[in-house]
Wavefront OBJ file of the C-alpha trace (Angstrom):
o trace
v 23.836 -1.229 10.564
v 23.235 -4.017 13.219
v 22.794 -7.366 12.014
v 20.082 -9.697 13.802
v 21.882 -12.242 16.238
v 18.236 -14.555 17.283
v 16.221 -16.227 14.719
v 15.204 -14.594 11.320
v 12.144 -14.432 9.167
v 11.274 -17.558 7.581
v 13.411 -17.714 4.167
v 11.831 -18.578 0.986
v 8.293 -19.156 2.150
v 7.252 -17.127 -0.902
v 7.242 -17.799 -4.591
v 7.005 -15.020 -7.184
v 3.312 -15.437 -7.756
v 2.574 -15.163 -4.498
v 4.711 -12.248 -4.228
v 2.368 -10.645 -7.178
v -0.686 -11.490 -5.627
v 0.322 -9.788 -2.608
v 0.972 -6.678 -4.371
v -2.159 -6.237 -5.934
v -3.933 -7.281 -2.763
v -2.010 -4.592 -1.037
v -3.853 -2.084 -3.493
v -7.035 -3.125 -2.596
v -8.803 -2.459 -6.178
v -12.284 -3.014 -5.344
v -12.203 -1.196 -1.914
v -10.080 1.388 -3.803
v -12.321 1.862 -6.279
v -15.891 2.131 -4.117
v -14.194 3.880 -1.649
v -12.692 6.650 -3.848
v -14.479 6.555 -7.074
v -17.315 9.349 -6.278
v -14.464 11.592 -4.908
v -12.008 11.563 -7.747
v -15.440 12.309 -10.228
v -16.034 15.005 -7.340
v -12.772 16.316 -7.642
v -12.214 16.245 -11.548
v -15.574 15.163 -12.951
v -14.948 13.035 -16.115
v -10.974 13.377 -16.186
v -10.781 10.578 -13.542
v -9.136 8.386 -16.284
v -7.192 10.872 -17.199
v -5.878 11.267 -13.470
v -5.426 7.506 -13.089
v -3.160 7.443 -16.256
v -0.624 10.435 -15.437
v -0.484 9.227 -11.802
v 0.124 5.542 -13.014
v 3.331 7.257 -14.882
v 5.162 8.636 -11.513
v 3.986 5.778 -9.956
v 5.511 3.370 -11.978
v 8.471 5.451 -11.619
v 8.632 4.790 -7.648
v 7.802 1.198 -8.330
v 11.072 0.907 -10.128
v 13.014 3.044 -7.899
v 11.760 -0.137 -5.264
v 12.940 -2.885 -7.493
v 16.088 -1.331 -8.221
v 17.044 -0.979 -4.440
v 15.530 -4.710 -3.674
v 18.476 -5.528 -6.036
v 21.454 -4.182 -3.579
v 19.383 -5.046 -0.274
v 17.456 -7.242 1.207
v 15.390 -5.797 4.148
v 11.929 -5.919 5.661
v 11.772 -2.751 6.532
v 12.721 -1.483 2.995
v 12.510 2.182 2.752
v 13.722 2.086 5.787
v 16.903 0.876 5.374
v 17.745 1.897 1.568
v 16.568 5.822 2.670
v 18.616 5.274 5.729
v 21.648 3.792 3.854
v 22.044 6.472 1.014
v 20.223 9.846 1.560
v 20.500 9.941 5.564
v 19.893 7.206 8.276
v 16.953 10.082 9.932
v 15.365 10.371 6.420
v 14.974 6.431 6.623
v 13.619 6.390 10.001
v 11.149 8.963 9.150
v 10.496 6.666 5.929
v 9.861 3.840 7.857
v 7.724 6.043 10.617
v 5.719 7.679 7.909
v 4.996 3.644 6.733
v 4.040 2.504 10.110
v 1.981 5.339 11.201
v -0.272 5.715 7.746
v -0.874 1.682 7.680
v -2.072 1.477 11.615
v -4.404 4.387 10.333
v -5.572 2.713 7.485
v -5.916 -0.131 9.979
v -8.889 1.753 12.303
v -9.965 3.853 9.104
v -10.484 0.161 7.090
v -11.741 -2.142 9.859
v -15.154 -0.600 10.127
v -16.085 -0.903 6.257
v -15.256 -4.281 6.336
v -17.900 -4.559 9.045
v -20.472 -2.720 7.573
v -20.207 -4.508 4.126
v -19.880 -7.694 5.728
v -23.362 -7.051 6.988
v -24.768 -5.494 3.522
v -25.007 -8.589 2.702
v -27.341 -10.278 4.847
v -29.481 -6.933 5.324
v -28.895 -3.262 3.660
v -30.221 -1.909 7.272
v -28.122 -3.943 9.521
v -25.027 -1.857 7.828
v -26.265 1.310 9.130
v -25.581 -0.050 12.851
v -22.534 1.674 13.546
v -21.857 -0.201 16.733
v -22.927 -3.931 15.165
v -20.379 -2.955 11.956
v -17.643 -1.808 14.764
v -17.813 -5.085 16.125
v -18.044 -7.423 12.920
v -15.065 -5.154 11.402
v -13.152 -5.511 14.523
v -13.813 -9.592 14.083
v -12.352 -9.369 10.681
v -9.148 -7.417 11.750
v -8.654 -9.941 14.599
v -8.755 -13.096 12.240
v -6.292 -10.978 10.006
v -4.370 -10.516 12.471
v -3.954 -14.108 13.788
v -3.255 -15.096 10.143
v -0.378 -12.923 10.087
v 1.044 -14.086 13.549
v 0.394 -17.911 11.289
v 3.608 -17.327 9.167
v 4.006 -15.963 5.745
v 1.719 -19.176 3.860
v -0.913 -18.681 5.911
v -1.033 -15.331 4.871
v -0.435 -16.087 1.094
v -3.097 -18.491 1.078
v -5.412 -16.368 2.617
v -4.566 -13.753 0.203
v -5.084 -16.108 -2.573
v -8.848 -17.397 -1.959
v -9.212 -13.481 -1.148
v -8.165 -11.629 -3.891
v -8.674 -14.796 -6.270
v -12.545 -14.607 -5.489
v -12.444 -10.561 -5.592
v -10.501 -10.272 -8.822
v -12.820 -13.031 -10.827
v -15.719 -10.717 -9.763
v -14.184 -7.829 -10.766
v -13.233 -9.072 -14.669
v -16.679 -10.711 -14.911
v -17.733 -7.330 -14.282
v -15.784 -5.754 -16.501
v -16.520 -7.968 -19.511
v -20.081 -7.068 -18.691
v -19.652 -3.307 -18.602
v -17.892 -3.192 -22.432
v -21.526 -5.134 -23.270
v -23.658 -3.370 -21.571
v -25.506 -1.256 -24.063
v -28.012 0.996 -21.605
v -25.664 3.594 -20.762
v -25.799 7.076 -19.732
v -22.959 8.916 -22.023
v -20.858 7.218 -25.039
v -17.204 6.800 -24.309
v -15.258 9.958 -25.178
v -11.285 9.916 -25.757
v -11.388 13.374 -24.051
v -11.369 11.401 -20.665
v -7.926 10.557 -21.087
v -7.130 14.227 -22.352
v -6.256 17.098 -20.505
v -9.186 18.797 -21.265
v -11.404 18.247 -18.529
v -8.907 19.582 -15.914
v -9.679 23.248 -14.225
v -6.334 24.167 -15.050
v -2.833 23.457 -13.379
v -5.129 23.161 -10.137
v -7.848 21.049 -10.985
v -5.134 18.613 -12.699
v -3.831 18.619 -8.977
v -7.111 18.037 -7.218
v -7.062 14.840 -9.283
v -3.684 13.637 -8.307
v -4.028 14.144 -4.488
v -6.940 11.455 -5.155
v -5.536 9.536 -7.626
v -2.407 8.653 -6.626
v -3.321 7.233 -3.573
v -5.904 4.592 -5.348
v -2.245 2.755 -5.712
v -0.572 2.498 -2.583
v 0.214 -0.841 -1.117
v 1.716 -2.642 -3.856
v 4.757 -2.306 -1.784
v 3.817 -4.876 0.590
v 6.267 -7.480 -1.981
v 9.662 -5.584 -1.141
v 8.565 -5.749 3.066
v 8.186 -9.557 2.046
v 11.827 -9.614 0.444
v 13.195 -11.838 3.262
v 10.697 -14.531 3.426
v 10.607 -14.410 -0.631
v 12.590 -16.740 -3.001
v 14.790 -15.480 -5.231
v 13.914 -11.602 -3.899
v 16.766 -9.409 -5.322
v 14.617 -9.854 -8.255
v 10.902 -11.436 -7.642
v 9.859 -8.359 -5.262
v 10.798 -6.066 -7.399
v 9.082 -7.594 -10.353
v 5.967 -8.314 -8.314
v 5.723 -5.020 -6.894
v 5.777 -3.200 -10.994
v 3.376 -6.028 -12.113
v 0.811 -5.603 -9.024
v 0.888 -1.418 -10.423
v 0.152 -2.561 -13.785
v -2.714 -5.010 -12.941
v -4.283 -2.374 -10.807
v -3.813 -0.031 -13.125
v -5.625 -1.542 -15.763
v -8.705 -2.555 -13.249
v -9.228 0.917 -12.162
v -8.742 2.188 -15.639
v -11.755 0.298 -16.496
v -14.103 0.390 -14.239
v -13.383 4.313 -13.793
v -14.405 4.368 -17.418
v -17.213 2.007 -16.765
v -18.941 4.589 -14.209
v -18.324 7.558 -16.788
v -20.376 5.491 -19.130
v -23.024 3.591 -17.162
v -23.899 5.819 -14.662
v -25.650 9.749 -14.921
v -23.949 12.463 -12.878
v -26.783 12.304 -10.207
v -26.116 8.868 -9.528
v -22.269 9.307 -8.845
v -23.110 12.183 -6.863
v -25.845 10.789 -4.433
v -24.529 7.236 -4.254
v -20.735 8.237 -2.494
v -19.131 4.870 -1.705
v -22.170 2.947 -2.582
v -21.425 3.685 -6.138
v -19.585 0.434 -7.144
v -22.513 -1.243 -5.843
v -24.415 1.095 -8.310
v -22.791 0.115 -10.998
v -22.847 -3.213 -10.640
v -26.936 -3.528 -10.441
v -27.049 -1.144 -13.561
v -24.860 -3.892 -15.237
v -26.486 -6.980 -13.884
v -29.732 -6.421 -11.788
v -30.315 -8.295 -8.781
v -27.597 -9.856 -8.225
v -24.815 -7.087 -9.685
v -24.764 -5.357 -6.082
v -24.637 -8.085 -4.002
v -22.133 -9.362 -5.664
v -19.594 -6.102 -6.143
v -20.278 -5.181 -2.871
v -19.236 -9.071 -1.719
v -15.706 -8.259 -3.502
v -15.203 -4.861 -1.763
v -15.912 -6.617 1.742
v -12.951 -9.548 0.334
v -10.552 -6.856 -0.892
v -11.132 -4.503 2.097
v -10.229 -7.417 4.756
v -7.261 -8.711 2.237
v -5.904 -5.216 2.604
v -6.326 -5.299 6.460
v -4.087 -8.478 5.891
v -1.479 -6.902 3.427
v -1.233 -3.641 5.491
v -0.443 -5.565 9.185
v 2.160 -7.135 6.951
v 3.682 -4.016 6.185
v 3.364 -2.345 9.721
v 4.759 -5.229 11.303
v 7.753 -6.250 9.052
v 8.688 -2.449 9.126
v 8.819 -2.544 13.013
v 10.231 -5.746 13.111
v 13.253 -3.936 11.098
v 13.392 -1.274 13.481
v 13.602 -3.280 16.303
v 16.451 -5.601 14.601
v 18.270 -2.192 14.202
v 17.839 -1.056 17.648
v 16.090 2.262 16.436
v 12.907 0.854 18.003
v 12.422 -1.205 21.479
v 14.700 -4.449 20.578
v 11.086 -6.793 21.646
v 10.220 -6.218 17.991
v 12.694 -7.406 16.934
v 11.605 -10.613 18.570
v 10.620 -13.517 15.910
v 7.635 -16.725 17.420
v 10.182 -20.319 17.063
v 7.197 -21.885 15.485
v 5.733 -19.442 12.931
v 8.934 -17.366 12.256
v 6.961 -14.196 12.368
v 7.638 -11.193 14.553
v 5.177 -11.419 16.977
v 5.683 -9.104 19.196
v 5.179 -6.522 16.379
v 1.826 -8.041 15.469
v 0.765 -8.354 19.119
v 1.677 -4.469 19.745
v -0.283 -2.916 16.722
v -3.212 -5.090 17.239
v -3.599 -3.674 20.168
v -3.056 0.057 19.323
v -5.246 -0.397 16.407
v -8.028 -1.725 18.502
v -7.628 1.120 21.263
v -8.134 3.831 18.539
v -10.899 1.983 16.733
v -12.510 1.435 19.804
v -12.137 5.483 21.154
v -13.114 6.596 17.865
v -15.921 4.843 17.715
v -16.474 5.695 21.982
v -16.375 9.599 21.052
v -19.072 9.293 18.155
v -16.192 10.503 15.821
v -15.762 7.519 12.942
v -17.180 9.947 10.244
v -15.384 13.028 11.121
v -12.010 12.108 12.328
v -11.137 8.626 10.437
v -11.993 10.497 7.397
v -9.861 13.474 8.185
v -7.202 10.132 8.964
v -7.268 8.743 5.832
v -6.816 12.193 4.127
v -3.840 12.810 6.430
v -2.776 8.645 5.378
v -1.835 10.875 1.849
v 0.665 12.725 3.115
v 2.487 10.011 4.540
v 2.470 7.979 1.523
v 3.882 10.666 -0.630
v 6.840 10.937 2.251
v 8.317 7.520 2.149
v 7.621 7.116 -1.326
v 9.400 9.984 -2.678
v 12.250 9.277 -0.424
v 12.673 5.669 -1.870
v 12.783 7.587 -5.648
v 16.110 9.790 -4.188
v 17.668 7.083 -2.920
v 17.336 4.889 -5.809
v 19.300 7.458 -7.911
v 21.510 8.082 -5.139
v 22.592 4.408 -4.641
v 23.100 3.864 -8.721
v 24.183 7.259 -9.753
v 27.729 5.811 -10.305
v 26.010 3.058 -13.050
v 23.117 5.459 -14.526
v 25.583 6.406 -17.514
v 26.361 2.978 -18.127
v 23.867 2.337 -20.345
v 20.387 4.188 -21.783
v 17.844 1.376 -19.261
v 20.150 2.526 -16.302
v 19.763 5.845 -16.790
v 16.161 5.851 -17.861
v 14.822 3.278 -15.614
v 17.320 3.283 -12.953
v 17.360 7.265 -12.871
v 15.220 9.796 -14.584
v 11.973 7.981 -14.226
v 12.483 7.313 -10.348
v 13.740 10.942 -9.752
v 10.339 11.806 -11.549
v 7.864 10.293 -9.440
v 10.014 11.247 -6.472
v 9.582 14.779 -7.405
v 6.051 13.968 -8.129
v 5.305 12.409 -4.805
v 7.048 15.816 -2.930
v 4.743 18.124 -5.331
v 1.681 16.161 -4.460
v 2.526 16.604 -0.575
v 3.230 20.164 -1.016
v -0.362 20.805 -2.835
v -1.831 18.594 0.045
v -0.880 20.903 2.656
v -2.941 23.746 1.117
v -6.238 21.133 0.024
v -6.656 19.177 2.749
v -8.126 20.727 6.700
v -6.567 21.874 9.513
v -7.435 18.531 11.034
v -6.167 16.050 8.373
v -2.250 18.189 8.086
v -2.251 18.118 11.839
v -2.671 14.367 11.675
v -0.694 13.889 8.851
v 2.545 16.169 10.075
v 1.858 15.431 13.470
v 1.905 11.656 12.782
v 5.078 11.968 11.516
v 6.857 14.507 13.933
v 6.023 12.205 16.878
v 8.722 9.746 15.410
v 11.118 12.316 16.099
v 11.231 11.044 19.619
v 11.913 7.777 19.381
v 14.764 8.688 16.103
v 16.378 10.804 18.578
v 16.276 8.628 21.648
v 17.503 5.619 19.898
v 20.564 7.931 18.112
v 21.301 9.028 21.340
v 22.074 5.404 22.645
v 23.890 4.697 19.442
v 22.043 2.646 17.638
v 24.035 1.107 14.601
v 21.531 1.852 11.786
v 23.047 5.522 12.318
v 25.984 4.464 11.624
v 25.481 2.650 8.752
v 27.334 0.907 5.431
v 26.750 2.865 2.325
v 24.226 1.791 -0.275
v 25.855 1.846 -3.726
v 24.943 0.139 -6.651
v 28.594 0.415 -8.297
v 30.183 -1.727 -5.304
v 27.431 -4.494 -5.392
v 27.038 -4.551 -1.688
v 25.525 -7.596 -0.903
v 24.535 -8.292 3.212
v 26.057 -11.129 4.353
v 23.376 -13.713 3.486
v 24.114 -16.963 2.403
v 23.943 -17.858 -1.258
v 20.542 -20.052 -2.390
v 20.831 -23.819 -1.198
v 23.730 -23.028 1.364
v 21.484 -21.762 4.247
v 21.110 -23.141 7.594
v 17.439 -24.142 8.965
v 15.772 -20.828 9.530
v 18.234 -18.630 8.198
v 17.859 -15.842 5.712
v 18.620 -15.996 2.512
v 18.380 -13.848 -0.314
v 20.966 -14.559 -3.468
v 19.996 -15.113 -7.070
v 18.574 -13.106 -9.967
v 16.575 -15.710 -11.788
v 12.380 -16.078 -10.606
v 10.519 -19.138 -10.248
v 7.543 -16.847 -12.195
l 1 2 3 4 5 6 7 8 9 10 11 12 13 14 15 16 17 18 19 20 21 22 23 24 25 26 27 28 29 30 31 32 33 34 35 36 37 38 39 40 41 42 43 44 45 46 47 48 49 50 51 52 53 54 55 56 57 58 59 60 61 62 63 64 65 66 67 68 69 70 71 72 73 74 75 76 77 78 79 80 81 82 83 84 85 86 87 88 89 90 91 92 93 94 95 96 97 98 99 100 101 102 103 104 105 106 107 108 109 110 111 112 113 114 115 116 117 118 119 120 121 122 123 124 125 126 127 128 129 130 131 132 133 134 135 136 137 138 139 140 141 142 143 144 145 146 147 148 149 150 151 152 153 154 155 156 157 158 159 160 161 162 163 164 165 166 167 168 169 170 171 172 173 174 175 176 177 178 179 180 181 182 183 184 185 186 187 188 189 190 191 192 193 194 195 196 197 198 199 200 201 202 203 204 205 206 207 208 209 210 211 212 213 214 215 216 217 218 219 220 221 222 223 224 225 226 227 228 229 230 231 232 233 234 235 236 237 238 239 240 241 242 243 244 245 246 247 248 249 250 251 252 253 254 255 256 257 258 259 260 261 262 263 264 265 266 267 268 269 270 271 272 273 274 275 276 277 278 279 280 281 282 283 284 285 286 287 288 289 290 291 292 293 294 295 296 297 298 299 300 301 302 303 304 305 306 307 308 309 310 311 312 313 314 315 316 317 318 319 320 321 322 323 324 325 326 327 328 329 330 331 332 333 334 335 336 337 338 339 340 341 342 343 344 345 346 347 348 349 350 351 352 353 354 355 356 357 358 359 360 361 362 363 364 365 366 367 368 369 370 371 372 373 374 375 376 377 378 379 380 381 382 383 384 385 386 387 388 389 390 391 392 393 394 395 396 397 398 399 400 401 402 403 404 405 406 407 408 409 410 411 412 413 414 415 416 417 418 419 420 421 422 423 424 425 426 427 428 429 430 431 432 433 434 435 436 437 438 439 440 441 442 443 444 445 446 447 448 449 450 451 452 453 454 455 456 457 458 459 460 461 462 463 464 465 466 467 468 469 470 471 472 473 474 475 476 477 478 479 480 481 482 483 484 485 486 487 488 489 490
């Protein structure tokens, strides 16, 4: 695989914590949860908790899968390169594609929310002005954007006044909702029961929703070469950020099973956080939930142009993408020719989407199709964990548990849940989806053709330690990478 000759990310900008917080920003728990809520009880009624837990499982499965392969190599472009360096170098491109193409997406699909609930909270009205929204959304993804071109503690303090502000709301809010005593059912153990499931299909319908409340946690391992200690802190950061956001949707999916009636759910769609909140605290429970669903939707603008861009910076290190991404600003040491390029596509398609009248229709068929996508590149990552340690995984019973069967498990989970997508979702949102992901077959092919060296790369295995050549912690030059050491600075 080709090695970077110019100048590199900027090494150990990033300390555990901030590693964590960017994982559970990039999971965006409040915008997850009022964006998604009313569909999973749509899909599954009261068994959303249920859903959340048994998707949690696989998914914590996949999270491992990524902190075992953080251990053997440090890369932005993460699937990218572990896929490419153990199953097959066009399985990683398509991982990396499949990355790229569902977070530019989420980029158009996410910029208009944070728009309209920017301006819920000067006037409930003013957020029904599609084209006033457009353009306050579009403001927000433009100051995200220069944040990210600002280097890697810009971003993290961002993040932090962000999510710190969104996630104080959130567990004030759920303290409140365990005392709330006006409620609409009494909490049932059933919920978390298989019970409430129509069957092997309606258990499905729940997991297509469900396991995409989680993405984004992933953002730590694209991070891994701008993060201290990162063979072991992204790994870490990425299984804590699943078990934080875990624990907040858990709640507050149980919180809407109690507090609010069916009706409500029903006729309240993505309003229904908001709901919830002025059933718990009137007046000012709204305002106040829907003020940390505008801070987690813009901090997930911010985690997902992180992703997008690190994973094209990668490619274009590699040569298995125009070499200009590969391109890093002397000052900020962050690729900026990546962040200047999908700026710019993601304000052409939010702009033409919005031009042809289409934001309802299409970006929701888009974020459907964003599903499919996920499941690729994450299920890939679980095979090529157990690929690059099956020579360790009867070593000992954590290698082969944790290092193994629980990866290979929600890798086979994430391929079942894109096979029962293609027959849930419309026409429109698989043609998206697929189609997304087959135009990367161009540039994979182009770039093999001139002989890139990703295709012809060094094998990942776990049993030979292979460690890039990076310099050890406290031997690097100014502006070098480096990426040695277990311990954390947690």
């Amino acid at each position: 695989m080709s090695k970077s000759t110019g100048r590199g990310l900027q090494a150990g900008a990033l300390s555990t914590f901030d590693t964590v917080v960017m994982a559970v920003a990039g999971s965006a728990p409040a915008y997850s949860l009022a964006a998604t809520t009313a569909v999973l009880f749509g899909a599954v009624g009261l068994a959303g908790p249920a859903a959340l837990l048994y998707c949690a499982i696989p998914m914590l499965g996949i999270a491992l899968a990524f902190s075992y392969l953080s251990r053997i190599d440090v890369n932005a472009g993460a699937s990218y390169s572990w896929v490419g360096r153990t199953l097959h170098p066009f399985l990683g491109f398509i991982s990396g594609w499949a990355l790229v193409v569902s977070a530019t997406i989420f980029m158009v699909a996410g910029s208009l929310p944070a728009g309209s609930m920017t301006l819920a909270l000067f006037d409930e009205d003013l957020a029904d002005n599609t084209a006033l929204a457009s353009v306050v959304g579009a403001g927000w993804f433009l100051l995200m954007l220069l944040v990210v071109l600002g280097g890697a503690r810009l971003t993290v303090r961002a993040q932090l006044l962000m999510s710190g502000v969104e996630l104080v709301i959130l567990a004030v809010f759920a303290v409140l909702a365990l005392l709330h005593s006006d409620n609409a059912r009494t909490f049932d153990w059933s919920w978390l029961g298989f019970g409430h499931f129509d069957g092997l299909s309606g258990f499905a319908s729940g997991a297509l929703v469900a396991a995409f409340y989680y993405w984004g946690w992933d953002v730590a391992c694209n991070l891994s070469e701008e993060t201290r200690n990162s063979r072991r802190t992204t790994g870490l950061a990425g299984l804590i950020g699943v078990g934080i956001v875990f624990l907040l949707f858990m709640v507050f999916t149980i919180a809407v099973n109690i507090v609010l009636s069916t009706r409500q759910i029903e006729e309240n769609g993505a309003d229904v956080l908001a709901v919830l909140g002025d059933e718990i605290w009137p007046g000012w429970g709204g305002k106040l939930i829907v003020a940390a669903v505008m801070l987690s939707t813009i901090a997930t603008l911010e985690t997902t142009l992180i992703q997008v861009t690190r994973s094209l910076f990668a490619m274009g290190r590699d040569r298995t993408m125009p070499s200009a991404l590969g391109r890093v600003h002397r000052r900020w040491n962050t690729p900026w020719v990546a962040i200047a390029l999908v700026g710019a596509v993601a304000l052409a398609m939010f702009v033409a989407a919005n031009a042809l009248g289409s934001v309802g229709d299409i970006l929701s068929e888009a974020i459907s199709a964003i599903g499919l996508q996920i499941a690729v590149y994450y299920g890939l990552a679980g095979l090529a964990a157990v690929v690059a340690y099956r020579g360790m995984l009867l070593r000992s019973p954590a290698h082969f548990v944790l290092g193994g069967v629980w990866p290979l498990l929600g890798s086979l989970f994430m391929f079942w849940v894109f096979v029962e997508s293609l027959g849930e979702l419309s026409a429109t949102a698989v043609a998206i989806g697929v189609g997304g992901l087959a135009v990367g077959l161009v540039p994979m092919l182009w770039y093999w053709h001139r002989g890139s060296d990703y295709y012809r790369p060094d094998r990942l295995d776990a049993t030979r330690a292979i460690v890039p050549d990076y310099p050890p912690d406290g031997h690097a030059a100014a502006g070098s990478r480096s990426h040695e050491g277990l311990s954390t600075d947690f």
